[in-house]
C-alpha positions as CSV (number, residue, x, y, z in Angstrom):
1,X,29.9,42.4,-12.8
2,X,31.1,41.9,-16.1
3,X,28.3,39.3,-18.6
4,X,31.0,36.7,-18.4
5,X,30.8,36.4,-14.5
6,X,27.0,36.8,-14.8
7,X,26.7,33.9,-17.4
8,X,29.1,31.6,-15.2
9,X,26.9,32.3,-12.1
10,X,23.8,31.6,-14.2
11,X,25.4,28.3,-15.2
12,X,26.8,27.4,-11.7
13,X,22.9,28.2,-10.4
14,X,21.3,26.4,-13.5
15,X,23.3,22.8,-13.2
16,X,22.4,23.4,-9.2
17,X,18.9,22.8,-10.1
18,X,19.5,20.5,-12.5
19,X,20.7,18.3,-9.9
20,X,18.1,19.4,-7.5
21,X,15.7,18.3,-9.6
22,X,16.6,15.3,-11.4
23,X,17.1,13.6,-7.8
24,X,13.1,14.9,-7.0
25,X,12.2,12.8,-10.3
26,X,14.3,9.6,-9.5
27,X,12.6,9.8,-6.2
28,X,9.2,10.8,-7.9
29,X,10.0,7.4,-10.2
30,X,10.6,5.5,-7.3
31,X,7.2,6.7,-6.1
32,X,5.6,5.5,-9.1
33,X,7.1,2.2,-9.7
34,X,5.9,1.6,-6.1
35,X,2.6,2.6,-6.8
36,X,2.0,0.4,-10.1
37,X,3.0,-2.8,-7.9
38,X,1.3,-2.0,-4.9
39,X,-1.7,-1.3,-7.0
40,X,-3.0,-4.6,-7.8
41,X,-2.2,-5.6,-4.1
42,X,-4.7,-3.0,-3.0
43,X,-7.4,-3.7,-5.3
44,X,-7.0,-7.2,-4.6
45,X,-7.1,-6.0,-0.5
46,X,-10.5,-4.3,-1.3
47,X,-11.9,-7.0,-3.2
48,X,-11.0,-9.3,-0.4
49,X,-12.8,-7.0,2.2
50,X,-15.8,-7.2,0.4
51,X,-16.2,-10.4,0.1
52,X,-15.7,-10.9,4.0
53,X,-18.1,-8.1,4.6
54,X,-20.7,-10.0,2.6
55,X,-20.3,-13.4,4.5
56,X,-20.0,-11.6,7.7
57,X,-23.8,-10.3,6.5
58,X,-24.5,-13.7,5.8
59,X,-23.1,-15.3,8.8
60,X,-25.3,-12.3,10.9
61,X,-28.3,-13.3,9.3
62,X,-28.1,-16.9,9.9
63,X,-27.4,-16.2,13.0
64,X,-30.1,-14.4,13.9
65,X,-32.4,-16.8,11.9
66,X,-30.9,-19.8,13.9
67,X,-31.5,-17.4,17.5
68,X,-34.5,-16.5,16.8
69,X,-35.9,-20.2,16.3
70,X,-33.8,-20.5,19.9
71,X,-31.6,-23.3,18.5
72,X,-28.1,-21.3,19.1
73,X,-27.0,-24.4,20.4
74,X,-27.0,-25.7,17.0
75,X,-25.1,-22.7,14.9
76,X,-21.6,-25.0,15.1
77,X,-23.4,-27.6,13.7
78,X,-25.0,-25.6,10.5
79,X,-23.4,-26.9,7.4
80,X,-24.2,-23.5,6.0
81,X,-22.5,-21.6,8.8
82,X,-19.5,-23.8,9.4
83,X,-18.9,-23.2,5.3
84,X,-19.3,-19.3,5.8
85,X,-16.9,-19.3,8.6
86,X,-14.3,-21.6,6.6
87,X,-14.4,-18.7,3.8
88,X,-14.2,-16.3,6.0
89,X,-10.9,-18.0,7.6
90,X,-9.5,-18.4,4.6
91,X,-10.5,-15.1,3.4
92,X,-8.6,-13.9,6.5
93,X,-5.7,-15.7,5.7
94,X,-5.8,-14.0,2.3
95,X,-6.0,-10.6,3.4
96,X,-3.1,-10.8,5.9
97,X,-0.3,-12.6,3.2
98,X,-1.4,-9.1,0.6
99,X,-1.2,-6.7,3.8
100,X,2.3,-8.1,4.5
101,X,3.4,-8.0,0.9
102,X,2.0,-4.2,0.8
103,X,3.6,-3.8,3.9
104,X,7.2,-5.4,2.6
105,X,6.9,-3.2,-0.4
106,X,6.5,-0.1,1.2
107,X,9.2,-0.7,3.3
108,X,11.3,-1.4,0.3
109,X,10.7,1.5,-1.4
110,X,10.5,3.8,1.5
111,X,14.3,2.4,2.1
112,X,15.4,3.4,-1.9
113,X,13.5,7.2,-1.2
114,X,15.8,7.3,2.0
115,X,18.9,6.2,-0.2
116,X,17.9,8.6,-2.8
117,X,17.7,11.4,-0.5
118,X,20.6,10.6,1.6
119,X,22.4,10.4,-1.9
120,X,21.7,14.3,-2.6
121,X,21.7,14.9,0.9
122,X,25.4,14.4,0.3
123,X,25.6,16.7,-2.5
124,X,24.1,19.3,-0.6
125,X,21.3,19.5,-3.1
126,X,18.2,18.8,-0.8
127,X,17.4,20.4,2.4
């Protein structure tokens, strides 16, 4: 093989991973644009969890006050407990809008990573 074959190869085999790669790193991007907007949505997710778990203590504890005294008739009627369990609703409510935005954002993305890849796919540069 003669050096100008060789170097034609080499630049035929170098603008083939060229390719290869820059479609990795638009897909890598799209990875990492998701991430920074899911990212408040999940810290908002945990933040929301905890406060449920610490009215769900709450609530237990009252509960077993208000049993223990053998007035569980009465737990509806507790201003205390009827509050607790409006947070907690609400709370609920909360937690289920950010896990269908997380949920609508992932299946967004996970759409433009399938585009991407059917993209090179076509170019015969993945797979």
């Amino acid at each position: 093989m003669n050096t100008r074959k060789i170097w034609d190869n080499f630049v035929k085999n170098a603008k083939k991973v060229g390719d290869k790669t820059w479609g990795f790193s638009k897909i890598a991007g799209t990875r990492a644009v998701e991430f920074e907007k899911m990212s408040p949505l999940l810290a908002k997710k945990f933040n929301i969890n905890r406060n449920m778990h610490k009215h769900y203590e709450q609530l237990g504890q009252m509960t077993y006050e208000v049993s223990k005294l053998r007035e569980g008739t009465q737990v509806p009627q507790n201003p205390e407990v009827k509050e607790l369990l409006h947070e907690l609703s609400a709370l609920e409510n909360e937690l289920e809008g950010i896990e269908n935005q997380i949920d609508k954002l992932k299946m967004q993305y996970d759409k433009k990573v399938i585009d991407l890849k059917s993209d090179q796919n076509n170019k015969k540069y993945f797979g």
